[in-house]
N, C-alpha and C positions, 0 to 999 in steps of 0.2 A: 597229083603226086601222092604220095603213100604218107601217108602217116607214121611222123617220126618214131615215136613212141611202139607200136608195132612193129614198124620194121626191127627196133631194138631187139622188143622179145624175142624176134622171129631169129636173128643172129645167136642170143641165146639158147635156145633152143636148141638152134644148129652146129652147137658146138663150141660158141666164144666162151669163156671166162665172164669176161667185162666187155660193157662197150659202154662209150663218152662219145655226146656228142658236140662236135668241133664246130659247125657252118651249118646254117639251113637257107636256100634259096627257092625261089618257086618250081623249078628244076632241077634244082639236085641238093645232095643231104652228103654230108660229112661226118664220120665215126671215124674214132681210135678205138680198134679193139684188141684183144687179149686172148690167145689162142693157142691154144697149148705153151702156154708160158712164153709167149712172142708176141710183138705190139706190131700190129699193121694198120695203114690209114685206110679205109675204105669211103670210097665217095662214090653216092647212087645218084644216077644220071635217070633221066625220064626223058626220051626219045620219040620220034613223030609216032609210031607203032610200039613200043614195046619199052624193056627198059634195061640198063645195060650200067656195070659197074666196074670201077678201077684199084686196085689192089697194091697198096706200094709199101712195102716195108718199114716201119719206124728209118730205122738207119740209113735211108736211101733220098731221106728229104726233111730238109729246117724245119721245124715247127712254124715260123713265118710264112711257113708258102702251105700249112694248111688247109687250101681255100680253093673250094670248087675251079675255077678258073685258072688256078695254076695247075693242081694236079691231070687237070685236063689235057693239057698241053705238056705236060714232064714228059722225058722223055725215056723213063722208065716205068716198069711196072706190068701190070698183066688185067686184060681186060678176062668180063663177062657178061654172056648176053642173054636175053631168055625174052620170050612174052610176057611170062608172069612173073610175081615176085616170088610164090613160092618157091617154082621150078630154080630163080636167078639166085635165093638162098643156099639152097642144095649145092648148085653149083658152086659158089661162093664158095661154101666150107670147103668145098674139094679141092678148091683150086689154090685154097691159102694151104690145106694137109698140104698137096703136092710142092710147092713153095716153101715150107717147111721140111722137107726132105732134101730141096736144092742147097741149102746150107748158106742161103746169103744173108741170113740174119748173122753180127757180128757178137 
């Protein structure tokens, strides 16, 4: 798995504000982060091949549910996928821009 602590920078970087981290498991990592002045949960997954992450809005899910295992299973939100993690950062930012446009943040 990636490295908490880096993957952080790496979100910074790519555009967050802020990021907290929520859960850490052997497969997957949990952030609240802060992006263009909107909080969204992001949880990175580590997959047989590659690595792949879930995007779900603050407003879209309890603070109780958190947790790699729930967010996994919610039945909202918007995935991403990539080999690497750089590439899956990239993406990430674009795909929370695009979501930020959809106007579901309340």
């Amino acid at each position: 798995m990636i490295e908490v602590e880096k993957f952080r920078k790496m979100l910074i970087s790519a555009g967050f504000e802020k990021t907290y981290l929520i859960e850490e498991q052997p497969n997957c990592i949990v952030y609240m982060g802060i992006y263009r002045n909107k909080e969204v949960i992001i949880a990175l997954f580590k997959g047989i091949s590659s690595f792949y992450a879930k995007i779900v809005p603050v407003t879209l899910i309890l603070p109780s549910h958190w947790h790699c295992h729930y967010i996994k299973y919610l039945p909202v939100g918007w995935y991403v996928f990539s080999n690497s993690i750089d590439d899956l950062v990239k993406r990430l930012s674009e795909k929370v821009s695009k979501i930020i446009e959809l106007k579901v943040f309340y």
